[in-house]
VEXTIDO-213657 format. One record per residue (C-alpha): residue number from 1; residue in one letter; x, y, z. Coordinates in Angstrom, 3 decimals. Each point is the difference from the previous one (the first is absolute). Layout:
BEGIN
R   k r        X        Y        Z
R NUM A        X        Y        Z
...
% end
This chain:
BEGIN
R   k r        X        Y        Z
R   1 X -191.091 -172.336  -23.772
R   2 X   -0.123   -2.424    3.185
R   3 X   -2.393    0.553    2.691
R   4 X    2.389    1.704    1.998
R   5 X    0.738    2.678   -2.461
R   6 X   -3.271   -0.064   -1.006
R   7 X   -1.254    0.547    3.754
R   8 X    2.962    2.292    0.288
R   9 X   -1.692    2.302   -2.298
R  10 X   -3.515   -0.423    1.772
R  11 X    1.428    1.441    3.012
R  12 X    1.852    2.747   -2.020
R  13 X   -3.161    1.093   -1.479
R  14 X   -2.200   -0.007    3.046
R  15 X    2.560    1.675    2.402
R  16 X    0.172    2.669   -2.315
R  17 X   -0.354    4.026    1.517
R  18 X   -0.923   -1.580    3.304
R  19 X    3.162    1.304    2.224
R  20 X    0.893   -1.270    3.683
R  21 X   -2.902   -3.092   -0.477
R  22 X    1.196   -2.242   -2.947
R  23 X    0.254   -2.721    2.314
R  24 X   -3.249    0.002    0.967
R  25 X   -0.891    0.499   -3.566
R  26 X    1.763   -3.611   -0.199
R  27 X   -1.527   -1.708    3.066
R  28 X   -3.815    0.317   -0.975
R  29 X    0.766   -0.716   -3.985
R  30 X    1.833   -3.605    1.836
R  31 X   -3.430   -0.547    2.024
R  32 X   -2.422    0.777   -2.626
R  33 X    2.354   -1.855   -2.376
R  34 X   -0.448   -3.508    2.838
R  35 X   -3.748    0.545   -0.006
R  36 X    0.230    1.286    4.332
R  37 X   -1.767    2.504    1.650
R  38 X    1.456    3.281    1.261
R  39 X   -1.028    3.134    1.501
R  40 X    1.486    3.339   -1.201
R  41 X   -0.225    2.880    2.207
R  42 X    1.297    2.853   -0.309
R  43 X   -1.823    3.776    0.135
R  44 X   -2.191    2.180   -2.239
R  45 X    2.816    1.309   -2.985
R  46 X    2.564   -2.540    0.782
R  47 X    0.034   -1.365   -3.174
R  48 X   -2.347   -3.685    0.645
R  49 X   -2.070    0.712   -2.992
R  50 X    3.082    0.293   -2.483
R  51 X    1.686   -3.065    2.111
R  52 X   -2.800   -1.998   -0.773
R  53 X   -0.499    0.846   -3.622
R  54 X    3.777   -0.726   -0.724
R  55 X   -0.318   -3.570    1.294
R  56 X   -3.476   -0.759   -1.485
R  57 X    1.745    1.510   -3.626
R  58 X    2.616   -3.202    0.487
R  59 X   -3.060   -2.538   -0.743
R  60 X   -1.540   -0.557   -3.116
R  61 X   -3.545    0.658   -1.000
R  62 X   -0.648   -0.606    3.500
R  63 X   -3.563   -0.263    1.140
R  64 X    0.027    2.594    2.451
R  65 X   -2.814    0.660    2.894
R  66 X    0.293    3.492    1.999
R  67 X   -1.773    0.311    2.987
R  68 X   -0.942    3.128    1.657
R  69 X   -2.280    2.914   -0.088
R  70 X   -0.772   -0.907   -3.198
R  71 X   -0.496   -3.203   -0.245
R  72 X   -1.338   -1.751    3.142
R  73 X   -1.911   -3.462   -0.799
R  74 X    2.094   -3.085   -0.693
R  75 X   -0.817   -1.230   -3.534
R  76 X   -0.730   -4.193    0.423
R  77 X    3.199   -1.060   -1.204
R  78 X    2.523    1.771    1.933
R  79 X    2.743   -2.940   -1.488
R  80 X   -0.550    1.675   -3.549
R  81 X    2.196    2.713    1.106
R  82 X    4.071    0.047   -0.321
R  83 X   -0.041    3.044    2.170
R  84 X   -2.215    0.831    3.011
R  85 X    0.832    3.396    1.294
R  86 X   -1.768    1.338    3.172
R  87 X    0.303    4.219   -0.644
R  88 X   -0.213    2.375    3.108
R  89 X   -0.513   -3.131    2.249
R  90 X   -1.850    0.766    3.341
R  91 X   -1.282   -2.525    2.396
R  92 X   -2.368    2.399    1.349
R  93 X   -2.062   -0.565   -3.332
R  94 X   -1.749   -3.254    0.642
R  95 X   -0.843   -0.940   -3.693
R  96 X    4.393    0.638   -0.681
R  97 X    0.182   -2.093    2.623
R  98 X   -2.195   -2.777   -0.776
R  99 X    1.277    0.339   -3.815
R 100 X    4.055   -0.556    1.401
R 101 X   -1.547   -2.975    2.689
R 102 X   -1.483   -2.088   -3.135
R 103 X    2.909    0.646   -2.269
R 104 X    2.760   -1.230    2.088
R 105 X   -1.917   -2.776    1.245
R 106 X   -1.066   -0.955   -3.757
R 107 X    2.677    0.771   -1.838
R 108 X    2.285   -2.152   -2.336
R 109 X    1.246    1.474   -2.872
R 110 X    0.196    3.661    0.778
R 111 X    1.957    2.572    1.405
R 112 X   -1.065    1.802    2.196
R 113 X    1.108    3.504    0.998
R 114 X   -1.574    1.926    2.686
R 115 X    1.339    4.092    0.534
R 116 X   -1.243    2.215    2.923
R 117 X    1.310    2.967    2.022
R 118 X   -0.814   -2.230    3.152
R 119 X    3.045   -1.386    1.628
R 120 X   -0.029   -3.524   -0.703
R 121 X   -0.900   -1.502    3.538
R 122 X   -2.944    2.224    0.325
R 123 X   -1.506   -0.971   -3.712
R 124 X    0.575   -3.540   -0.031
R 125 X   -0.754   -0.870    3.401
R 126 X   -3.444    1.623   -0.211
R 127 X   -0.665   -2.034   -3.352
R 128 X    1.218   -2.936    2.028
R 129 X    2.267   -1.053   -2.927
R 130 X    3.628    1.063    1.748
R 131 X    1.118   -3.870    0.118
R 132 X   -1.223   -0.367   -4.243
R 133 X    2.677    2.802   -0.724
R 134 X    3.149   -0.758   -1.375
R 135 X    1.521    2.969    0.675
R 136 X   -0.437    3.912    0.254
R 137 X    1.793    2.375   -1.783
R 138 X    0.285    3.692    1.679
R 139 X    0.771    2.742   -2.509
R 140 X    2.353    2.110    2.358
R 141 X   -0.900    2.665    1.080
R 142 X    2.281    2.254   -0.174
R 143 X    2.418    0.415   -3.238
R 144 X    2.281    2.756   -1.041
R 145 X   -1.419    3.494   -1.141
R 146 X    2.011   -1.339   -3.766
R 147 X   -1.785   -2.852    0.276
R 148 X   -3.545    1.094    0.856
R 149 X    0.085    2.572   -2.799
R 150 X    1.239   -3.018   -2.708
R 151 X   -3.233   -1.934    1.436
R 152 X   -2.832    2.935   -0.107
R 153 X    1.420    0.857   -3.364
R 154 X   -0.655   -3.327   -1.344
R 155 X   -3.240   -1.342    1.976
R 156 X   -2.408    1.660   -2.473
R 157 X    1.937   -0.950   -2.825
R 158 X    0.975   -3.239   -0.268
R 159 X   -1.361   -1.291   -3.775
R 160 X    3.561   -0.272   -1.523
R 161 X    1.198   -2.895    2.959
R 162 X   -1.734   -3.290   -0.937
R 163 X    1.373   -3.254   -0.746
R 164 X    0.403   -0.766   -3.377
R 165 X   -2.443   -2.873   -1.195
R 166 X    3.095   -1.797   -1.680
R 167 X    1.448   -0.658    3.869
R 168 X   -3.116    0.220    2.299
R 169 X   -0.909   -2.906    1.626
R 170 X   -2.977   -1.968   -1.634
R 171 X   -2.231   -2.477    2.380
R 172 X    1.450   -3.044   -1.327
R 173 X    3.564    0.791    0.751
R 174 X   -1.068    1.190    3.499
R 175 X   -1.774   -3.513    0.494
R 176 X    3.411   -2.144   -1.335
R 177 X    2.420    2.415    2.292
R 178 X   -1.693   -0.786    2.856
R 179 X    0.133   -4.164    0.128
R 180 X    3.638    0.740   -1.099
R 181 X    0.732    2.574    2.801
R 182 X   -1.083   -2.836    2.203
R 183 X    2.573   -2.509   -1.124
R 184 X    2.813    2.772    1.134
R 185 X    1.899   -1.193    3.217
R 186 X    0.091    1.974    3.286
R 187 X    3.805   -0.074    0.368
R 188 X    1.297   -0.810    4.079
R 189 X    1.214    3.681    0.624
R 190 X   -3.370    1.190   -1.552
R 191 X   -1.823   -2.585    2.681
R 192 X    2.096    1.079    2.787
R 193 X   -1.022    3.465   -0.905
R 194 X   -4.058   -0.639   -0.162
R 195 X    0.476   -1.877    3.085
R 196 X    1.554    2.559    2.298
R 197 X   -2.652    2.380   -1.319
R 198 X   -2.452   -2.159    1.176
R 199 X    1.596   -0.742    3.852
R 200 X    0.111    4.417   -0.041
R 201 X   -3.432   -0.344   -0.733
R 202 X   -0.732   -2.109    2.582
R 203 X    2.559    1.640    2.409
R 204 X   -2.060    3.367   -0.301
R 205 X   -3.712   -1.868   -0.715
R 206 X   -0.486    0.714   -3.389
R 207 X   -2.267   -2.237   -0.952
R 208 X    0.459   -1.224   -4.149
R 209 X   -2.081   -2.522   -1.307
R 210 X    1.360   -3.199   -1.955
R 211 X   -1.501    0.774   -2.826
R 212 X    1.891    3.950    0.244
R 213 X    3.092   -2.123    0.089
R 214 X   -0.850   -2.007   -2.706
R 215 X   -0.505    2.771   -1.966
R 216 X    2.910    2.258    0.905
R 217 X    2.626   -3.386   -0.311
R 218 X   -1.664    0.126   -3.254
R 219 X    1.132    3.723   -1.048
R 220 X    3.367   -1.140    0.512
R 221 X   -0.202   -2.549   -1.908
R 222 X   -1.485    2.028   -2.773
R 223 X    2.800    2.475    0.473
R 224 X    2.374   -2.700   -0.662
R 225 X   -1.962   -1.381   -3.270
R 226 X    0.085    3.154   -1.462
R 227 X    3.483    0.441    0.354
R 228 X    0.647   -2.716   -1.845
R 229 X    0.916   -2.495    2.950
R 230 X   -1.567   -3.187    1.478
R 231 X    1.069    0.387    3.079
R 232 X   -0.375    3.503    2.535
R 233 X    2.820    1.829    1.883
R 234 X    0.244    2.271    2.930
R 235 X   -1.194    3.398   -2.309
R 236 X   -3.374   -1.690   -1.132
R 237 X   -0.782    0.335    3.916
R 238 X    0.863    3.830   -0.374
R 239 X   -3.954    0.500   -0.487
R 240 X   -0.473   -1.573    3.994
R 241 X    1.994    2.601    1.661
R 242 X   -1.904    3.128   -1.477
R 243 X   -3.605    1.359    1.272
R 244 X   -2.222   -3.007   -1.176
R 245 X   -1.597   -1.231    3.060
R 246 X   -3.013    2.530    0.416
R 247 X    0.096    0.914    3.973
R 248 X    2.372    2.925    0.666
R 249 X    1.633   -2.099    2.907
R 250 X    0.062   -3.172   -2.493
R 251 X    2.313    2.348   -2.616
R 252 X    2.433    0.982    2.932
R 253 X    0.942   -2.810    1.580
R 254 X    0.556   -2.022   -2.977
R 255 X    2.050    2.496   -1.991
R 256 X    1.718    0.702    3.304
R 257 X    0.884   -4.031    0.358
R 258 X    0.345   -0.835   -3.902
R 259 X    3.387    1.988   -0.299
R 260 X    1.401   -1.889    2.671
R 261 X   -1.563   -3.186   -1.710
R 262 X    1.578    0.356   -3.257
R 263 X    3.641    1.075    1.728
R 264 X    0.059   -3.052    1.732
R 265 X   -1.134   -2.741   -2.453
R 266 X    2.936    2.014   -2.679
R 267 X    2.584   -0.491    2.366
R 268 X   -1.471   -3.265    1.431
R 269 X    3.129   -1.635   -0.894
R 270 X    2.611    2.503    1.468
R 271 X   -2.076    0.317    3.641
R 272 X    2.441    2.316    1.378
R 273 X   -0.561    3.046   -2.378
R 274 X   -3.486    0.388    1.977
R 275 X    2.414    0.058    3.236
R 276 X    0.780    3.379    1.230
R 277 X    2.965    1.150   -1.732
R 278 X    3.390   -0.388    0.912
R 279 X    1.924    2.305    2.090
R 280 X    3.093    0.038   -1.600
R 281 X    0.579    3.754    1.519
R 282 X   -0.305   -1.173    3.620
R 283 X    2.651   -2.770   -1.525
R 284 X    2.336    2.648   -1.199
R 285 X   -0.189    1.518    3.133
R 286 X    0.871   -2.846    2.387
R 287 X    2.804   -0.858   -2.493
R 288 X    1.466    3.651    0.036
R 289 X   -0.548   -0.143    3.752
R 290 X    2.146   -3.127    0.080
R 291 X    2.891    0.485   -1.763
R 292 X    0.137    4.362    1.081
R 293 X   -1.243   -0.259    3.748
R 294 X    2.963   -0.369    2.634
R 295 X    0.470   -2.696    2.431
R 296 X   -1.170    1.382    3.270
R 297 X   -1.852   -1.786    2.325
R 298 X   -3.173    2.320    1.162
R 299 X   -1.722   -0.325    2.886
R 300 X   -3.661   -0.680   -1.199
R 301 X   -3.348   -1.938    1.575
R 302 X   -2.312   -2.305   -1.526
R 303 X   -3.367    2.457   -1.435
R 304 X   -2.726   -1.134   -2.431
R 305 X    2.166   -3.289   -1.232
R 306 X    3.178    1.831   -0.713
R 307 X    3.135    1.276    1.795
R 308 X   -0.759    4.172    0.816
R 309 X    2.192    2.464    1.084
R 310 X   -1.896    1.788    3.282
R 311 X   -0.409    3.449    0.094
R 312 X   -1.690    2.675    2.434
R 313 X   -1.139    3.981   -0.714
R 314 X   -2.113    2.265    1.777
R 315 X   -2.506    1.656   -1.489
R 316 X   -2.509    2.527    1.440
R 317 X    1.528   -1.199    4.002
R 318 X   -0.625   -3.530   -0.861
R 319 X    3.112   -3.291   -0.500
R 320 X   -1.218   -2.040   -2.614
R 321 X    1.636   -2.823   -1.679
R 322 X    1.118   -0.240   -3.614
R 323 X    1.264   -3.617   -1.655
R 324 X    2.019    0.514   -3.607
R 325 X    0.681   -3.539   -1.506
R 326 X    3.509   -1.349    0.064
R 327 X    0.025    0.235   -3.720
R 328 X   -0.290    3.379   -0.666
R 329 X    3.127    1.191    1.724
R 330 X    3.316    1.529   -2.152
R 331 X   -2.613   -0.177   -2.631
R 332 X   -1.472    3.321   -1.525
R 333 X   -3.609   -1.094   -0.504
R 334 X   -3.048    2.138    1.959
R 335 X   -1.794   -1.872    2.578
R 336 X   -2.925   -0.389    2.206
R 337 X    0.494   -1.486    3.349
R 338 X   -2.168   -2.522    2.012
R 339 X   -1.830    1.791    3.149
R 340 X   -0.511   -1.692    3.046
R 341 X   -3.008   -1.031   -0.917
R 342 X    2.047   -2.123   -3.145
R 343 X   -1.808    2.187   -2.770
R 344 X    2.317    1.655   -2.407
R 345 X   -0.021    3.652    1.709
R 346 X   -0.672    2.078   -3.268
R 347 X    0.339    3.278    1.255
R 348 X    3.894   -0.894    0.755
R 349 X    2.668    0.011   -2.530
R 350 X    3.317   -1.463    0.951
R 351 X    3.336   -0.181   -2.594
R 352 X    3.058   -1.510    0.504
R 353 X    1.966    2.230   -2.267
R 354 X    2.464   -2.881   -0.838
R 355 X    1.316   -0.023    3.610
R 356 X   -1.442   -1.239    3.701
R 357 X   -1.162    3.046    0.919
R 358 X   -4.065    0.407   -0.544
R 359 X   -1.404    3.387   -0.597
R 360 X   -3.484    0.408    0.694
R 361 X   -2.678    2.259   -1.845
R 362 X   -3.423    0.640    1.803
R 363 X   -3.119    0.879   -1.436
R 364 X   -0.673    3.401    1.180
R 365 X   -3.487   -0.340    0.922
R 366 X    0.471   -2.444    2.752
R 367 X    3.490    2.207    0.802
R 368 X   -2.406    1.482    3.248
R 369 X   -2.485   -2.638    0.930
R 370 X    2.129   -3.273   -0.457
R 371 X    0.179   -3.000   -1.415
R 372 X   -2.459   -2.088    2.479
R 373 X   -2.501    2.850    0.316
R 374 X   -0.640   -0.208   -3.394
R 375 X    0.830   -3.587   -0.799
R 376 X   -3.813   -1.284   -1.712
R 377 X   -0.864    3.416   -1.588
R 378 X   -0.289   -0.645   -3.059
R 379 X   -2.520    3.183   -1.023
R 380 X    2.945    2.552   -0.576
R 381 X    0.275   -0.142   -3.988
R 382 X    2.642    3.007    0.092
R 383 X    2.699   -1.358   -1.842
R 384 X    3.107   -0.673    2.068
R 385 X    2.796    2.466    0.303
R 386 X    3.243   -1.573    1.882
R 387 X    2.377    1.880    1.719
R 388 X    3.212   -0.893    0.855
R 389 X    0.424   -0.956    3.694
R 390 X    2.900   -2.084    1.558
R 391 X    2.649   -2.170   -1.329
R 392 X    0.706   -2.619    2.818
R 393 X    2.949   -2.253    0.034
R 394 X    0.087   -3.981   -0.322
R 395 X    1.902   -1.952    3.319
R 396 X    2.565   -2.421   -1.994
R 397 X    1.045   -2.865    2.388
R 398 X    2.912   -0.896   -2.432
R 399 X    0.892    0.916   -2.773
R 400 X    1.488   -2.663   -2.649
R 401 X   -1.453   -2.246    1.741
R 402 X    0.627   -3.841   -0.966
R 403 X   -3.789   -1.080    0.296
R 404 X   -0.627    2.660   -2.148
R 405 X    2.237   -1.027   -2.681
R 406 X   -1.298   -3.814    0.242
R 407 X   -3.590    1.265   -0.136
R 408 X    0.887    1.974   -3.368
R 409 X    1.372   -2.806   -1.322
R 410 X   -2.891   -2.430    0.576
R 411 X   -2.358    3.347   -1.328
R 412 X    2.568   -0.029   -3.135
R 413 X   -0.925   -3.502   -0.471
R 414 X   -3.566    0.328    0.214
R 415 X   -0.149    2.838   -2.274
R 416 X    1.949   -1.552   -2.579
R 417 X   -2.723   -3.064   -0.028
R 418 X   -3.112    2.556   -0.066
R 419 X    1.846    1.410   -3.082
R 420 X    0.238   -3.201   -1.685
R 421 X   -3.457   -0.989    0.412
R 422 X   -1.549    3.730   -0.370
R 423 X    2.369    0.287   -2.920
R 424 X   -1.660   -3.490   -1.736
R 425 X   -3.121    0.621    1.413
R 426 X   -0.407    3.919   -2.052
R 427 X    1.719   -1.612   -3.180
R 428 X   -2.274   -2.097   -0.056
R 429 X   -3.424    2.208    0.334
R 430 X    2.025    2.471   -2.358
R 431 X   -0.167   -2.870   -2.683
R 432 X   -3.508   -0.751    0.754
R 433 X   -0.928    3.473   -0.536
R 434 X    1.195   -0.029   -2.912
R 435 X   -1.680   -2.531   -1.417
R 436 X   -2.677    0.398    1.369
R 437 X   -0.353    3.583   -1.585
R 438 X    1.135   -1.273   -3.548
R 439 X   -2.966   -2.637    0.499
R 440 X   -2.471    2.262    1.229
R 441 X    1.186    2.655   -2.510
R 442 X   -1.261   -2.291   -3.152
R 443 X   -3.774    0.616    1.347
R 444 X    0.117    4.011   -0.638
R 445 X   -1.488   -0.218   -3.302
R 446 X   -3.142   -2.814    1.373
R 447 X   -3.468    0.505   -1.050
R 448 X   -2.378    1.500    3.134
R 449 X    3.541    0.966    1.976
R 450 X   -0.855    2.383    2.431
R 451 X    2.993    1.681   -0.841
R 452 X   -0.363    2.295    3.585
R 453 X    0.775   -2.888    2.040
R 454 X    2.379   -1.630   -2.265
R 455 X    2.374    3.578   -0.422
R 456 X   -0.088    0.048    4.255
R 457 X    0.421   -3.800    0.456
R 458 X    2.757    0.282   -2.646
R 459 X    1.720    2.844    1.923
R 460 X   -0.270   -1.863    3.038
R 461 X    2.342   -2.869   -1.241
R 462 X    2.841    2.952   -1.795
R 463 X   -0.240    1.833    3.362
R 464 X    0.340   -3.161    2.028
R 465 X    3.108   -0.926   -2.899
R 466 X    1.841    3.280    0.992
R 467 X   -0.448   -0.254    3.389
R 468 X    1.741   -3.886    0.223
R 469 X    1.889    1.603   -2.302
R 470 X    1.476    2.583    2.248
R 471 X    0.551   -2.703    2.668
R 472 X    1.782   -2.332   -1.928
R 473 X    2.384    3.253   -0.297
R 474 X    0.142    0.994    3.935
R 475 X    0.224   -3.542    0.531
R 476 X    3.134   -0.218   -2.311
R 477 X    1.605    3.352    1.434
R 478 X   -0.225   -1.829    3.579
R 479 X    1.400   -3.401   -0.989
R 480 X    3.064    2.272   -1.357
R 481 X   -0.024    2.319    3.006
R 482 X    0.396   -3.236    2.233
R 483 X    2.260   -1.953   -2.375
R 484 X    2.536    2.735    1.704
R 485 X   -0.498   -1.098    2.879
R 486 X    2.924   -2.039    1.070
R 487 X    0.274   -3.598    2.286
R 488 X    2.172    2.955    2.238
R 489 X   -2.517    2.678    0.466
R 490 X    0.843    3.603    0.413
R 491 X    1.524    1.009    2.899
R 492 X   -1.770    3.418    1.147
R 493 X    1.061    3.305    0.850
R 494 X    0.182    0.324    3.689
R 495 X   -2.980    1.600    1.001
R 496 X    0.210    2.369    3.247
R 497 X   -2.186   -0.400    2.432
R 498 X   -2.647    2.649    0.511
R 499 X   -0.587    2.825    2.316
R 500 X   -2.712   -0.788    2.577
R 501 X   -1.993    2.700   -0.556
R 502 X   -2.618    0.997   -2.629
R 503 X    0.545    3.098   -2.223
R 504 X   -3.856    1.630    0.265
R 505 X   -1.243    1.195    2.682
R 506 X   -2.600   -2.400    1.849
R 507 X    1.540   -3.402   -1.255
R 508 X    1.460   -1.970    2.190
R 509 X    2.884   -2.282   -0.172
R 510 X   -0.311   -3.863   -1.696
R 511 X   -2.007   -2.280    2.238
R 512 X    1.736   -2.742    1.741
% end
């Protein structure tokens, strides 16, 4: 048996009949294991007392001190101990207090383990030991009525779990692990990843000691050593990103950040997967557009960067302006217009219908008041109900209109370069995807995996796979759409020119 099976089984054992906390289970055997501090909180009946007697079981004949109710005084040589366990920890009990000061400040060959129902920036700031801490571990609070009955069932019985003494871990072994758990090698990603925790700790002013980093860098290097490798990867970090870091505020912004951490240093190499995704819809669309729209020459005004057909209604006695984007029209996709104020006007819904004439749906609720009365409320949570309201028509100045069919040739152009290089671009994140899945796949089965985050970070990269995916596919269907379109481009229907005026009552005619 090597020591990864052979740790393999540790785990196995001491994870046993524990649902929904294995993990955590895993965490504190890893920091006894390195000799580091940690504080365990969790409340009365969460199952502390059977998560510390599954990790002390992994040691053998270890020289155990228990510290509580029970025992108080220190005995002289606190470094006889393998195990120092603080029981029911409260800072408001000076001798505890004085007992936890002396031991972390004298300690050298112990672990120590300190449990409490006190969240952990109360406890360890008032025993003025919150910067000796490695890390905390918080029990959650709240597990799954399945779960909590597995737990109670077992917490009073727990004598058939131990470690057997052919695989426990004897005080000699512990002592050669750790000088060769300090020859392992951080690896660059793993570096990158410790260093943008730190610059979110300092972002936020979370203040962590050297020697906390020390020690943590050191868990990941452990993780690594017992996996059988010499040198760490991006899941040995898992352990950062997880509720470690005592203060409440501490836990959130970290965990928040670390996701986003570990994203970008896996797809440091392929930058543009952390881009916002391609929108190889809005690509369909403008090729559709292109090769289905007529040639007609519209007469349109410059509005928020883009060419706008004008519009006027009235609504509730008032003429207000409407502006539909040039691009839209003879398509059949729903719409908001811009205001006059150049906001997208939300409570307006204009369609195309394929042809140049608009139809306009109003949101009932502003049907009597108007749209400027009621421009910046914003307290009306009702959801919208639109009612159908005009159609206007569209002024064409000419219709096959030779500009227009030089413009859609220089647009055919351009579009058939943003498909090349969209095309090349989303082949190539597709690939590195891939890979990068089938790389980060072989770490499933790692020792101390928090398999939580690696199941969602693993979903992350399939999801993100289908999605390119499904572009590489819309971008295909649009190179074929526009491979039809010929160096002669279609010649229109003739399109008659519309009636002046509007076909609901209170619109008026096009502006202009």
């Amino acid at each position: 048996m090597n020591l990864r099976q052979r740790f393999s089984e540790i785990l196995q054992i001491i994870t046993k009949d524990i649902p929904e906390r294995e993990y955590y289970v895993q965490l504190g055997f890893l920091t006894a294991l390195l000799q580091e501090p940690f504080y365990l909180y969790g409340r009365a009946g969460g199952g502390s007392s059977l998560f510390i007697r599954r990790i002390t079981s992994a040691f053998k004949d270890a020289k155990i001190l228990k510290l509580g109710k029970k025992q108080k005084q220190l005995p002289d040589n606190i470094n006889d101990f393998n195990l120092i366990i603080f029981e029911n920890f409260s800072p408001v009990d000076e001798q505890s207090k004085n007992n936890l000061q002396i031991v972390i400040h004298d300690h050298e060959r112990n672990s120590i383990i300190i449990s409490g129902d006190q969240k952990p920036e109360a406890a360890l700031n008032r025993s003025e030991v919150s910067d000796q801490i490695t890390l905390t571990i918080m029990l959650p609070e709240n597990i799954s009525p399945e779960a909590l009955c597995t737990l109670l069932k077992i917490h009073s019985n727990d004598n058939g779990v131990t470690v057997p003494a052919s695989i426990a871990i004897s005080s000699e072994e512990q002592k050669q692990w750790l000088k060769d758990i300090s020859k392992v090698t951080l690896s660059p990603n793993t570096l990158a990843v410790i260093g943008k925790v730190a610059e979110t700790c300092v972002n936020n002013c979370i203040y962590v000691p050297i020697r906390k980093w020390l020690a943590l860098a050191n868990m990941v290097k452990a993780i690594a050593f017992l996996n059988g490798r010499n040198e760490t990867k991006l899941i040995d970090t898992f352990f950062l990103g997880t509720s470690i870091w005592g203060r409440s505020a501490s836990n959130t912004a970290i965990s928040d950040s670390y996701r986003e951490i570990l994203m970008t240093q896996l797809y440091k190499n392929t930058p543009s997967l952390l881009e916002k995704p391609y929108d190889a819809n809005d690509l369909f669309m403008r090729v559709d557009h292109l090769v289905h729209s007529s040639n007609n020459l519209y007469e349109t005004k410059p509005f928020n960067g883009q060419p706008c057909l004008s519009y006027r209604i009235t609504m509730a006695g008032e003429s207000v302006p409407l502006y539909a984007p040039l691009k839209y029209i003879e398509t059949d996709m729903e719409f908001h217009p811009y205001n006059e104020l150049r906001q997208v006007e939300k409570r307006v819904i204009c369609n195309y219908h394929g042809t140049s004439n608009c139809s306009i749906a109003i949101d009932s609720q502003v049907r009597t008041s108007g749209l400027r009365s009621s421009v910046n409320q914003q307290n009306n949570s009702a959801p919208a109900k639109f009612e159908d309201y005009a159609t206007l028509p569209t002024y064409i100045l000419r219709e096959n209109a030779p500009e227009i069919i030089e413009q859609k040739k220089v647009l055919r152009d351009e579009l058939n370069e943003e498909i090349k290089v969209s095309m090349e671009r989303e082949t190539a994140n597709l690939v590195a995807l891939r890979n990068t899945y089938k790389l980060f796949n072989e770490s499933k089965d790692d020792l101390f995996c928090f398999t939580q985050m690696f199941n969602d970070v693993q979903n992350a990269i399939k999801t993100q796979f289908d999605n390119t995916a499904n572009t590489i596919k819309i971008i295909k269907k649009a190179s074929e759409i526009i491979a039809t379109f010929s160096s002669m481009l279609k010649t229109p229907n003739l399109v008659g020119k519309p009636q002046p005026a509007a076909t609901a009552e209170g619109a008026a005619g096009t502006e202009k």
